[in-house]
C-alpha positions as CSV (number, residue, x, y, z in Angstrom):
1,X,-1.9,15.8,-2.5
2,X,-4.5,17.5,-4.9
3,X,-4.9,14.5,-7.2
4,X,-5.5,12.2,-4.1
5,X,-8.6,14.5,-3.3
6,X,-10.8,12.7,-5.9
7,X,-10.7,10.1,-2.7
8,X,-12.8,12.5,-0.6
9,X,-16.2,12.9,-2.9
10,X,-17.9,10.7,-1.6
11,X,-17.8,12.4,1.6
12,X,-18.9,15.8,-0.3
13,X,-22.1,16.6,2.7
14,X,-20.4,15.8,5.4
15,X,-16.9,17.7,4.6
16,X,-19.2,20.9,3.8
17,X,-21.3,21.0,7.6
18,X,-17.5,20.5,8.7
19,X,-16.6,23.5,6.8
20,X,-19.7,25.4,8.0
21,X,-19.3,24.5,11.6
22,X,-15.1,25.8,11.1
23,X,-16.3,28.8,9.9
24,X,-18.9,29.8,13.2
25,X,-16.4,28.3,15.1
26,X,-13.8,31.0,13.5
27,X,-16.9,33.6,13.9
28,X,-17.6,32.9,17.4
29,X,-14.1,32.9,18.3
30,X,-13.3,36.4,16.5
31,X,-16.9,37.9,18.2
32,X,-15.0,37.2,22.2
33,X,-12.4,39.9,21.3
34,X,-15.5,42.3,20.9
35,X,-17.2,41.6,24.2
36,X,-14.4,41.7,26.2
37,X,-13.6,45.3,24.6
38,X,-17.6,46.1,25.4
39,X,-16.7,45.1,29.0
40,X,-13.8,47.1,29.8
41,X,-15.2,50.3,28.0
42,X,-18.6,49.8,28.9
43,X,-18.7,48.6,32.1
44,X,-15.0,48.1,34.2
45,X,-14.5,52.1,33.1
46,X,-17.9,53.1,33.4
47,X,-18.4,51.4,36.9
48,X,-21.8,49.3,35.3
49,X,-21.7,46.3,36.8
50,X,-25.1,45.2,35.3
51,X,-23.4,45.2,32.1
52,X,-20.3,43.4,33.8
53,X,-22.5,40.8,34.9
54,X,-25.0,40.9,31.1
55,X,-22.1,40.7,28.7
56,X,-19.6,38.2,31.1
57,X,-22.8,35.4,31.1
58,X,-23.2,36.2,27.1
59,X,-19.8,35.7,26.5
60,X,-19.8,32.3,28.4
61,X,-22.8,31.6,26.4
62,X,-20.6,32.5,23.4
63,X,-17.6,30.3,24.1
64,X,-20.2,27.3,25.2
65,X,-21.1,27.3,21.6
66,X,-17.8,27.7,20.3
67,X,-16.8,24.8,22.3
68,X,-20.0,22.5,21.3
69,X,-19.1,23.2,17.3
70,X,-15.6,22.6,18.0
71,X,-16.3,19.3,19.1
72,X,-18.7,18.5,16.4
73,X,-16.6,19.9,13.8
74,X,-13.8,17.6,15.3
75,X,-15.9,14.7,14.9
76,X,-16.7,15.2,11.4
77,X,-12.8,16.0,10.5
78,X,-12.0,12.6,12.0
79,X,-14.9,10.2,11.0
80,X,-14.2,11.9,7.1
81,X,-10.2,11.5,7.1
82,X,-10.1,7.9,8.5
83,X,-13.1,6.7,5.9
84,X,-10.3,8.6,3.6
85,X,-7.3,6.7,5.0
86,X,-9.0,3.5,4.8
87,X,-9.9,4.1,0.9
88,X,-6.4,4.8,-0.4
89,X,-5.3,2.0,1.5
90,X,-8.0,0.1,-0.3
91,X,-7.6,1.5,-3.6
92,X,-3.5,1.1,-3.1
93,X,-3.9,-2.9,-2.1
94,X,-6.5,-3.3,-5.4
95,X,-3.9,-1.6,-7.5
96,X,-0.5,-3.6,-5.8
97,X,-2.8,-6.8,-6.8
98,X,-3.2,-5.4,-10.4
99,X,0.4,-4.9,-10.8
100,X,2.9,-7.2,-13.2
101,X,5.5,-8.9,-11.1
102,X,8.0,-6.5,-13.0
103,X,5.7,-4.0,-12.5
104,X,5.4,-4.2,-7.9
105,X,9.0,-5.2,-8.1
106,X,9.9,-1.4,-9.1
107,X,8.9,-0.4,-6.0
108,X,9.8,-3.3,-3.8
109,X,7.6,-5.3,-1.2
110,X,9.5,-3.0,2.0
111,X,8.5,0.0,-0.2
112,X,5.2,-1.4,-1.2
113,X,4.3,-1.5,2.7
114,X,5.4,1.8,3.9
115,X,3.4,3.6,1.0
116,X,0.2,1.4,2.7
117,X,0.9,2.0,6.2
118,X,3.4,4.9,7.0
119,X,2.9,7.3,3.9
120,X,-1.0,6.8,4.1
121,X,-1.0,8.0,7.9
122,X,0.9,10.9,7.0
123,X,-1.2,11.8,4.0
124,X,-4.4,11.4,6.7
125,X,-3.0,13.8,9.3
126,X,-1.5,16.4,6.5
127,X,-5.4,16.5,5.4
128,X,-6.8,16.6,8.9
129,X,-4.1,19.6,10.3
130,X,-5.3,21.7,7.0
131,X,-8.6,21.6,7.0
132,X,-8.9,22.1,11.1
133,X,-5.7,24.5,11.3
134,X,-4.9,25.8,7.7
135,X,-8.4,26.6,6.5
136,X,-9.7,28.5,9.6
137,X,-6.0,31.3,9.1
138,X,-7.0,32.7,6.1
139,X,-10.6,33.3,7.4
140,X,-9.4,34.4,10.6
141,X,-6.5,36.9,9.3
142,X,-8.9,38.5,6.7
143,X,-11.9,39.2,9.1
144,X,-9.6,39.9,12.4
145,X,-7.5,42.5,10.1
146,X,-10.8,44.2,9.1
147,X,-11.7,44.1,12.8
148,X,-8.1,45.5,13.7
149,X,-8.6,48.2,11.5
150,X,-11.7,49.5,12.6
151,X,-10.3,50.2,16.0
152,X,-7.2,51.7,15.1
153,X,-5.9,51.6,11.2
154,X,-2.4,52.3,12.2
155,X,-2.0,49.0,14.8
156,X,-3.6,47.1,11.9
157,X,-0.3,47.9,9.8
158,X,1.9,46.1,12.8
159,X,-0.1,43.2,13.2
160,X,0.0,42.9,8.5
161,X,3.9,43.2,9.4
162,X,4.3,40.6,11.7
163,X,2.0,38.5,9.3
164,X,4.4,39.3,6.5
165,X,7.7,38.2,8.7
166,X,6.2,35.0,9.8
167,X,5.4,33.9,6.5
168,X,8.3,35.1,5.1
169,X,10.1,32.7,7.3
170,X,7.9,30.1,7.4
171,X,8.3,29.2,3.6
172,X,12.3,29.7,4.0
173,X,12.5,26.8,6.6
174,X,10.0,24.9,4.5
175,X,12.1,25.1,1.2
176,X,15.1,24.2,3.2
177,X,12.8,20.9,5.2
178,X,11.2,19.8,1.5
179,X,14.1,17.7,0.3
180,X,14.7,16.2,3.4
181,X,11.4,14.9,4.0
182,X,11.2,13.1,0.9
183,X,14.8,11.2,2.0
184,X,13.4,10.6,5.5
185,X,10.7,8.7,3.5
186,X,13.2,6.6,1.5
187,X,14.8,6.0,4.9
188,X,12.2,4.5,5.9
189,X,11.9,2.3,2.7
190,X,15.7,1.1,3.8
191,X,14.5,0.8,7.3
192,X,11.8,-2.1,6.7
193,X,13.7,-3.7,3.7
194,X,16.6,-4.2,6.2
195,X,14.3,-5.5,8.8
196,X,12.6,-7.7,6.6
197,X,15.7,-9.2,5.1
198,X,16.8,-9.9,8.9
199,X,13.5,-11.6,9.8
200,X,12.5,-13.9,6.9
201,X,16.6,-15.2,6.7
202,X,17.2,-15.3,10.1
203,X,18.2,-18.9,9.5
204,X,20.8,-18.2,7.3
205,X,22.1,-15.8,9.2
206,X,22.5,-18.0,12.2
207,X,23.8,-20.8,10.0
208,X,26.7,-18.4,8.7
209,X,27.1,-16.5,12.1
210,X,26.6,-12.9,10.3
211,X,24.3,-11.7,13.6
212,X,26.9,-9.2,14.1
213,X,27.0,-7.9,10.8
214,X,23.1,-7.8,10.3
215,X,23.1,-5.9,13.5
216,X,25.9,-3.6,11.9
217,X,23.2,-3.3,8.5
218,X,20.3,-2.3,10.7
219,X,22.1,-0.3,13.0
220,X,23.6,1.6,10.0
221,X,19.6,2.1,8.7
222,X,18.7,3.6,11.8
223,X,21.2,5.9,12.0
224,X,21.2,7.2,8.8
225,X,17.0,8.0,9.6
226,X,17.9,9.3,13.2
227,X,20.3,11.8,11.6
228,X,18.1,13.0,8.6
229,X,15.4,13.0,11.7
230,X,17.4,15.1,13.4
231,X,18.1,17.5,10.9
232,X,14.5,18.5,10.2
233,X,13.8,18.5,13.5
234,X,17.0,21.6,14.4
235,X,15.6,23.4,11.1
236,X,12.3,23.9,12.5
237,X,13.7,23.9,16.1
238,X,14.3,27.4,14.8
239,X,10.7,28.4,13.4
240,X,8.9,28.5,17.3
241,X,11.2,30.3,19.1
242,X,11.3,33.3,15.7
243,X,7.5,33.6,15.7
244,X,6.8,33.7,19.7
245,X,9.3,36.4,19.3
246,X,7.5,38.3,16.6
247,X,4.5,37.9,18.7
248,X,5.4,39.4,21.9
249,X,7.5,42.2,19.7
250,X,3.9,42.8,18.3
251,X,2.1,42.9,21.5
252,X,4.7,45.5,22.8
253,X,4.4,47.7,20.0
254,X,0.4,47.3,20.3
255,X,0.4,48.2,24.0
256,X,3.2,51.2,23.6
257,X,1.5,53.0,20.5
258,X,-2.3,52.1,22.6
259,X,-1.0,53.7,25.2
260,X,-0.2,56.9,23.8
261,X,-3.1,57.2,21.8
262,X,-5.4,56.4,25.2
263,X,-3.8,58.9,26.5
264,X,-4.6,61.6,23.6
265,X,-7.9,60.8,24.0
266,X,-8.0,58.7,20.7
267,X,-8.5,55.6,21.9
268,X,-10.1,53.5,24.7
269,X,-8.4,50.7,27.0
270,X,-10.8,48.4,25.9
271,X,-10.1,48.6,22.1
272,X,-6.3,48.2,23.1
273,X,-7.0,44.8,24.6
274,X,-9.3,43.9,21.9
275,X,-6.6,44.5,19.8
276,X,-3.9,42.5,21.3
277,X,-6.5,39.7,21.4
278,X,-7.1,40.1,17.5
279,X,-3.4,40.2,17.1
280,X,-2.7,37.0,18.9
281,X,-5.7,34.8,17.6
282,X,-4.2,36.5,13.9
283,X,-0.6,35.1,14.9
284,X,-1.7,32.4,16.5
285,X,-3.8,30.9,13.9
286,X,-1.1,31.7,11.5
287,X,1.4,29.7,13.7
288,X,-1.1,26.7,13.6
289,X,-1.2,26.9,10.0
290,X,2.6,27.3,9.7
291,X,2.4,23.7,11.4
292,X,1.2,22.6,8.7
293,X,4.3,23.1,7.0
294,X,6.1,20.9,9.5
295,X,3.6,18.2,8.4
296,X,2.8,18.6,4.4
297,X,6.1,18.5,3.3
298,X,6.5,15.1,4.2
299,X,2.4,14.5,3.3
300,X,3.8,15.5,0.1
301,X,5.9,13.2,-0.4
302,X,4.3,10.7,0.6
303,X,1.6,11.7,-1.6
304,X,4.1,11.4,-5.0
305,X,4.9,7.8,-3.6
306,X,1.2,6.7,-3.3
307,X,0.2,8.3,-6.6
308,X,3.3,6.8,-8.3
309,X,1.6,3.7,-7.5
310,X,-1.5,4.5,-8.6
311,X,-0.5,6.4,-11.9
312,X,0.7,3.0,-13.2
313,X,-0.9,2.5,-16.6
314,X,-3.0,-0.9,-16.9
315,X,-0.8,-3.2,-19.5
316,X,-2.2,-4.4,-22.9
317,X,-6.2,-3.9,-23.8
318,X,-7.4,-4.7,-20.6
319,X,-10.8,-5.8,-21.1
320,X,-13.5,-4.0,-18.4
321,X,-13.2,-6.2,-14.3
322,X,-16.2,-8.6,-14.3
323,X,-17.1,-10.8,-11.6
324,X,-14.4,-14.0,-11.5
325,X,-15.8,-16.8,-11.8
326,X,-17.2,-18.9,-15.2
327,X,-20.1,-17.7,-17.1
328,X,-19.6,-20.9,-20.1
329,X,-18.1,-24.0,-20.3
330,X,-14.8,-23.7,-22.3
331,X,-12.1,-26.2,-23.9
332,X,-9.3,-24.7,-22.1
333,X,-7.5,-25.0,-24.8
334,X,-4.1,-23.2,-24.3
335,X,-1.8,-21.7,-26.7
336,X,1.9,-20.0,-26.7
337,X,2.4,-18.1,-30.3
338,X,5.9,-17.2,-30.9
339,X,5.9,-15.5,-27.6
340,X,9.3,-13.5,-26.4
341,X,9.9,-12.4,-22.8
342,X,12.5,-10.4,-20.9
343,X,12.5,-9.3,-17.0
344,X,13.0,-5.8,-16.6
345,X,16.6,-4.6,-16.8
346,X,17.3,-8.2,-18.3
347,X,20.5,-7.8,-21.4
348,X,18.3,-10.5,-23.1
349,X,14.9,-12.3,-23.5
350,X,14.5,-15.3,-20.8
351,X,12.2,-17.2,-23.6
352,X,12.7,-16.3,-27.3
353,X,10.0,-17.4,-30.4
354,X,8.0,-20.2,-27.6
355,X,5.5,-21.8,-29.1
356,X,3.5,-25.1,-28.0
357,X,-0.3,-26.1,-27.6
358,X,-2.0,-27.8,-24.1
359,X,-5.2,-29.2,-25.0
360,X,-7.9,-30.1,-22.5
361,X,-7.7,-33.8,-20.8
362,X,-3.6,-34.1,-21.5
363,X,-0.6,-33.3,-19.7
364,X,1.8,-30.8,-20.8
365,X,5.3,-31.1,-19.2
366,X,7.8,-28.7,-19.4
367,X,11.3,-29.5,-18.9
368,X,14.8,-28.2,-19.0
369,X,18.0,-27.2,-17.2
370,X,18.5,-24.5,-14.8
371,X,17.7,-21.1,-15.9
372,X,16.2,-22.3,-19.6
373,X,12.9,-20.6,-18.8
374,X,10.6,-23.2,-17.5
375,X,9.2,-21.0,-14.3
376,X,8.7,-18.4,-16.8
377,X,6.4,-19.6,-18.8
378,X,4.6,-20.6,-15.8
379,X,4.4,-17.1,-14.8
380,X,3.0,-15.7,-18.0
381,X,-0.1,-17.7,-18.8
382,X,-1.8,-15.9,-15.5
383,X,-0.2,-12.8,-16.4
384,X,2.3,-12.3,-13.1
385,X,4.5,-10.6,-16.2
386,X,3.5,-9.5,-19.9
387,X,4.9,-10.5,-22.8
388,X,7.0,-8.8,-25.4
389,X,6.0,-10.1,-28.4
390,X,3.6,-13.3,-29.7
391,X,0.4,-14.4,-27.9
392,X,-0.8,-16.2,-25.2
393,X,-4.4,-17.8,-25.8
394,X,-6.7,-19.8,-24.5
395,X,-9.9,-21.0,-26.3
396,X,-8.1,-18.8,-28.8
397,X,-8.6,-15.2,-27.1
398,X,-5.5,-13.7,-26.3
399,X,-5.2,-13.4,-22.4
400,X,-4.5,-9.6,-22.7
401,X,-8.4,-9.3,-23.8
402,X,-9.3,-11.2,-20.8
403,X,-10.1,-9.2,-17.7
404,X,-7.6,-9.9,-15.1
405,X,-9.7,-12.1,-12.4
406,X,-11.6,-14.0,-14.9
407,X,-8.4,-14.9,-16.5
408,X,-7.0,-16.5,-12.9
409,X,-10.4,-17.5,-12.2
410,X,-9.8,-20.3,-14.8
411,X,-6.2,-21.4,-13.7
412,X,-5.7,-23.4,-10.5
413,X,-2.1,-22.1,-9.8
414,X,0.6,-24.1,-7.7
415,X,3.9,-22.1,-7.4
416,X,7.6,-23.3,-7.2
417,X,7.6,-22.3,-3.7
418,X,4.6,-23.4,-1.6
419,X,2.7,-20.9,0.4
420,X,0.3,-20.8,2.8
421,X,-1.6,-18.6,5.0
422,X,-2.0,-18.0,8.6
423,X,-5.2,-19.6,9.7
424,X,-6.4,-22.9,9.8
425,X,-5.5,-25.9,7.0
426,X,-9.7,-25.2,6.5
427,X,-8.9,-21.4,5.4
428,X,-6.7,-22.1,3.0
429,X,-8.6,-25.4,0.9
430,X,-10.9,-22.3,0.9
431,X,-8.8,-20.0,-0.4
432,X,-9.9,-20.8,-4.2
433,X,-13.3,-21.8,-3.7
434,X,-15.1,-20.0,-0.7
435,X,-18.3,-22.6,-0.8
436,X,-16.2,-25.5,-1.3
437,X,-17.9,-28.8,1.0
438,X,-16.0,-31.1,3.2
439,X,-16.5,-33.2,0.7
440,X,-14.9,-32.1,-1.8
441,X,-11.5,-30.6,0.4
442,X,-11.7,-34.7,1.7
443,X,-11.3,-35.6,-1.9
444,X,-8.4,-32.9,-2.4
445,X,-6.7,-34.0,0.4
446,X,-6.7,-37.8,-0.4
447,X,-5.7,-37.0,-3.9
448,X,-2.5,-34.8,-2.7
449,X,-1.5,-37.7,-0.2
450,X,-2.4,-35.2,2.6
451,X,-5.6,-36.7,3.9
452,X,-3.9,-39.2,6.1
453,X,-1.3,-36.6,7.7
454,X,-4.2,-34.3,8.6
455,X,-6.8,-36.8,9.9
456,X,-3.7,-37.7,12.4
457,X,-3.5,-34.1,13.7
458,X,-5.4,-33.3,16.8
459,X,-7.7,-31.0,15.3
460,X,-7.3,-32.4,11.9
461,X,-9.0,-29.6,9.0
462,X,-9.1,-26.8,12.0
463,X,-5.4,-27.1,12.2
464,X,-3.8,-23.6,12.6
465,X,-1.4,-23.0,10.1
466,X,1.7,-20.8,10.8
467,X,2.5,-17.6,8.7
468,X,3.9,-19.1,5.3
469,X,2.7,-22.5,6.4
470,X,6.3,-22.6,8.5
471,X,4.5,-24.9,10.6
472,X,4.7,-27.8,8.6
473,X,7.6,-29.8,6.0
474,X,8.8,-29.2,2.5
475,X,6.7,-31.8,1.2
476,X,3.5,-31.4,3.5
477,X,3.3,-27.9,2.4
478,X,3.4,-28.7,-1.4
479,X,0.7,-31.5,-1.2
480,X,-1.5,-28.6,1.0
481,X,-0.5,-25.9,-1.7
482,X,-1.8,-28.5,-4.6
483,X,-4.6,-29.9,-2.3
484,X,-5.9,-26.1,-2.3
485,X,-5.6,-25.7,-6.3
486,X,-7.3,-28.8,-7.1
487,X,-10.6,-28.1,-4.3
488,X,-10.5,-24.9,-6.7
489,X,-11.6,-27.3,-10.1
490,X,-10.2,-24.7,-12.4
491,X,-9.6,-25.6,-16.1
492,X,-6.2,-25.2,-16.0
493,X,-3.6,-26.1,-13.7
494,X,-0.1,-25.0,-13.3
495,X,2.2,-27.4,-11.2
496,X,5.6,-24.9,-11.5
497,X,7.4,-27.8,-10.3
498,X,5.1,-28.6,-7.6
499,X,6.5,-32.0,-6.6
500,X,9.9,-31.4,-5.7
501,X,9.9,-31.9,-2.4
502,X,8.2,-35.4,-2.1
503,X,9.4,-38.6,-2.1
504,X,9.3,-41.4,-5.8
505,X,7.0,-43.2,-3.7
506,X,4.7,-40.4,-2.8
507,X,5.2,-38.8,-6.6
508,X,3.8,-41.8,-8.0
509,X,1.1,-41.8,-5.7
510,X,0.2,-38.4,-6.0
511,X,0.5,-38.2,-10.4
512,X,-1.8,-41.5,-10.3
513,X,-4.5,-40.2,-8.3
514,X,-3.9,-37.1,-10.6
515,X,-5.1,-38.4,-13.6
516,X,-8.9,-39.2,-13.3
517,X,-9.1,-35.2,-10.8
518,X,-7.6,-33.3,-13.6
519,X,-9.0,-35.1,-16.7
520,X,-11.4,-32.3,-18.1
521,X,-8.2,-29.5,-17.6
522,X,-5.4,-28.3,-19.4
523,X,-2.5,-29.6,-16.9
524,X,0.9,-27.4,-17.6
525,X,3.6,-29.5,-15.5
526,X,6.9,-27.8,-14.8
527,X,9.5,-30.0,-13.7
528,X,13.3,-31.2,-13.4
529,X,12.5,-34.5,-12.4
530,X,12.1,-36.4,-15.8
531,X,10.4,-39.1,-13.5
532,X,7.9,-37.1,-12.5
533,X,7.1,-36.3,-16.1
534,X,7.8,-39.7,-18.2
535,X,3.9,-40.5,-18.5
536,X,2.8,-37.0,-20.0
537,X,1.5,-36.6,-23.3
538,X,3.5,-33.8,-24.4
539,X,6.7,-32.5,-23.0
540,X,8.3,-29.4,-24.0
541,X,12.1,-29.4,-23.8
542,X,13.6,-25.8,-22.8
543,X,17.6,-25.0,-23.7
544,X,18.3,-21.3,-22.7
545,X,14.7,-20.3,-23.6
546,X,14.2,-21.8,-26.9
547,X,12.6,-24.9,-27.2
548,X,14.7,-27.8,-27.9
549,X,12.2,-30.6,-28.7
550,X,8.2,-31.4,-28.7
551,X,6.9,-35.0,-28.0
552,X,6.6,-37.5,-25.6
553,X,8.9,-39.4,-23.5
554,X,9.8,-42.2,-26.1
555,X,9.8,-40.2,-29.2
556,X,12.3,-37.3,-27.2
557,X,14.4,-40.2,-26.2
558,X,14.9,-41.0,-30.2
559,X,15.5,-37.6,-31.5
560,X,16.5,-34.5,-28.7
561,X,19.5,-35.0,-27.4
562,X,19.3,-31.9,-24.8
563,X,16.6,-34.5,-22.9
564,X,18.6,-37.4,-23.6
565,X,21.3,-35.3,-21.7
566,X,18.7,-34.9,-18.6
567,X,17.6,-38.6,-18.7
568,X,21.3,-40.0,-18.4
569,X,22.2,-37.5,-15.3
570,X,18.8,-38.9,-13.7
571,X,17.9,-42.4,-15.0
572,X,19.7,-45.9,-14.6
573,X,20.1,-48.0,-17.5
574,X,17.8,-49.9,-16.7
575,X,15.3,-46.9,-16.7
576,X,17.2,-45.9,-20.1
577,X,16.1,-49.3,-21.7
């Protein structure tokens, strides 16, 4: 909790008139005890009723005030905690967009949105309870105690005593809740991972017929969070009912031992009752602030989860952020040196000694069978994953030395699996390139094949687009998904295997019109159709991460047998010839 405080300096002015107006309001509060003793001695006993009628109006005017700083105080606390909700959320999306693949797949997407949402809103209202409920007990018990004592030294010891038990019990039943918060929040983790699983394959869970057994999963889920729920819920069940007790035990013991010193003479009725109220604004404020340990327990955890995201060391010699976006003109040159890779919790490297070179205005293809590595490489030249060993380079600085969003500013990136966004087909052409014209998203189109199919829809560009583009085909949403990385005009482009899901006729189409769009980038082609890739000017052949064979189509055909293998399973003869 303390190290996610840095989060509130910005707000230092404003969080110190909220601590100024909490402490008058604590002031005010503690003065109403004092009048109402000046009332009773000084005028009920005394028969003044002037001074009924003087102090009664000053104490309204009294707890006016209090209830004008309350408000204001309240204000503050809430305008400063949700400006400090909505900047960990902030800084905890920058930092999830930061992260390695390896490195976000540690926690998990299910986990990854509970920390931003859930944990975050507890973390809020942990800060918000302490300073409006925690803060004000230690001021209140120190200054009502000293108040206590000046009217009778010896009640002061019972009200310290009933301080002592409440507290006492307090941290017992928050030693016991502690661990159980911290499950209730992995729970929850279980909770949405379950939930998501049953909502993104609810298709394959209808084409098996496992809805009963989903519903078994998630029932499970919730169960397992209703009884941990439950638990915490019975242990402090118990706190309430122990403190009211010790309260009312108090007040007894206040009025009995009162009593008998009014009645030696030693004390007034009025410093009785301005005891009892001192005693229960004391206990009472110290209950509020035992609340708090019904809420930070579980702040605290939540806490550990978001700084455990945010503790995450930046990989490699990340150069300082700049602006994305290109500042010369380079050769895009790209380069794989000996480079080694292996996933996290992998027995052995995925890609072992790679090295090739894409040069500006060619095609490099990169070929191979299932599992040899060919999304992988893919992956690393924007830096989704680091590297083990070698370098990646392009215009011959290694890519660690390049900050982050310059690096993808450069690289127009088409993944194996297209995605788009909710909005509209507009949105997303401007996904890459904010300022992008009509004209140039026309050409984009017409170059993917797409322009037709969208100039047919009723609202052609201003189409809405479903979430994940779910909306539209296979093929539809891979020309959209390479429409929107070529309106971007980066100097590289990555196609990981980017024309799957169309048709020979549309393929050929599509590479053709290609050519002249791409001819000042690097182009890195991943692929598994050897048609798609027959015209490029280098291919790379993959066999279980190493590479098999550099050349082109002809000269692979004479000497790599690993492609020869691929081109028999997918040519004809006459294709062979």
């Amino acid at each position: 909790m303390f190290k996610l405080m840095k989060f509130l300096s910005p707000y230092k002015g404003r969080a110190a008139a909220m601590l100024i107006l909490l402490f008058l309001q604590v002031l005010g509060t503690l003065y109403i005890p004092t009048l109402t003793a000046d009332i009773v001695n000084n005028g009920i006993v005394a028969g003044d009723l002037g001074r009924i009628w003087q102090t009664g109006a000053f104490m309204l005017a009294v707890a006016v005030a209090i209830a004008v700083v309350s408000i204001a105080e309240t204000y503050l606390s809430t305008a400063i905690f949700s400006a400090l909700g909505r900047d960990i959320r902030n800084a905890l999306f920058e930092k999830s967009q930061a992260l390695t693949i390896d490195e976000f797949n540690r926690f998990g997407p299910a986990s990854m949105l509970t920390r931003c949402t859930n944990d975050i809103t507890q973390i809020q209202q942990a800060y918000m309870a302490a300073t409006e409920m925690l803060l004000p007990a230690p001021v209140m018990a120190i200054a009502g105690l000293i108040l206590a004592y000046s009217k009778s030294p010896t009640l002061a010891l019972v009200i310290v005593g009933a301080m002592v038990i409440v507290c006492a019990f307090t941290a017992l039943i928050g030693a016991r809740a502690l661990p159980l918060f911290s499950r209730l929040q992995t729970l929850l983790d279980k909770i949405n991972r379950v939930l998501r699983e049953n909502l993104t394959g609810v298709r394959v869970i209808r084409a098996f017929n496992r809805a009963g057994f989903e519903q078994q999963r998630a029932d499970a889920s919730f169960g397992e969070y209703a009884q941990s729920a439950i638990r915490v819920n019975k242990i402090f069940a118990v706190l309430m009912p122990v403190i009211l007790l010790v309260l009312n035990l108090s007040t007894v013991v206040i009025v009995a031992v009162g009593g008998q010193r009014v009645s030696d003479g030693a004390m007034q009725i009025g410093d009785i009752m301005a005891l009892i109220e001192y005693a229960v604004l004391i206990l009472m404020y110290l209950i509020m602030g035992v609340m708090i340990f019904m809420i930070f327990p579980r702040a605290q955890s939540c806490a550990k989860r978001v700084n455990a995201v945010l503790s995450v060391p930046e990989n490699g010699a990340e150069a300082p952020r700049t602006t994305p976006g290109r500042q010369h003109k380079y050769t895009a040159k790209l380069e794989f040196r000996n480079v080694t890779f292996q996933y996290q919790g992998a027995e052995e490297p995925v890609l072992n000694n790679i090295s090739f070179t894409a040069d500006v205005g060619k095609t490099t293809a990169i070929i191979g069978g299932t599992g040899s590595g060919k999304s992988t490489i893919a992956s690393l030249i924007p830096r989704f994953y680091d590297i083990q060993s070698g370098t990646i380079r392009i215009d011959g600085r290694n890519i660690v030395h390049i900050p982050k969003p310059e690096l993808r500013a450069r690289i127009g990136f088409v993944p194996q699996k297209a995605f788009l966004f909710s909005g509209t087909i507009l949105d997303n052409f401007r996904h890459g390139k904010k300022d992008a014209t009509m004209e140039e998203i026309r050409k984009a189109a017409q170059t993917a094949q797409i322009a037709g199919f969208i100039d047919g829809l009723e609202d052609g560009y201003n189409t809405r687009v479903a979430q994940g583009g779910n909306n539209f085909s296979g093929g539809q949403k891979q020309r959209l998904a390479i429409a929107r990385a070529l309106v971007k005009k980066p100097e590289i482009y990555i196609f990981d295997d980017s024309f799957s899901a169309l048709d020979f006729k549309t393929d050929a189409k599509l590479r053709a019109a290609l050519k002249d769009e791409v001819k000042d980038a690097a182009v890195i082609v991943v692929a598994q159709r050897i048609s798609t890739i027959m015209d490029a000017e280098q291919i790379v052949v993959l066999d279980e991460g190493r590479v098999a064979g550099t050349g082109t189509h002809r000269e692979l055909m004479a000497s790599c047998p690993v492609y020869q293998q691929i081109a028999r399973s997918q040519l004809s003869e006459e294709e062979l010839a």
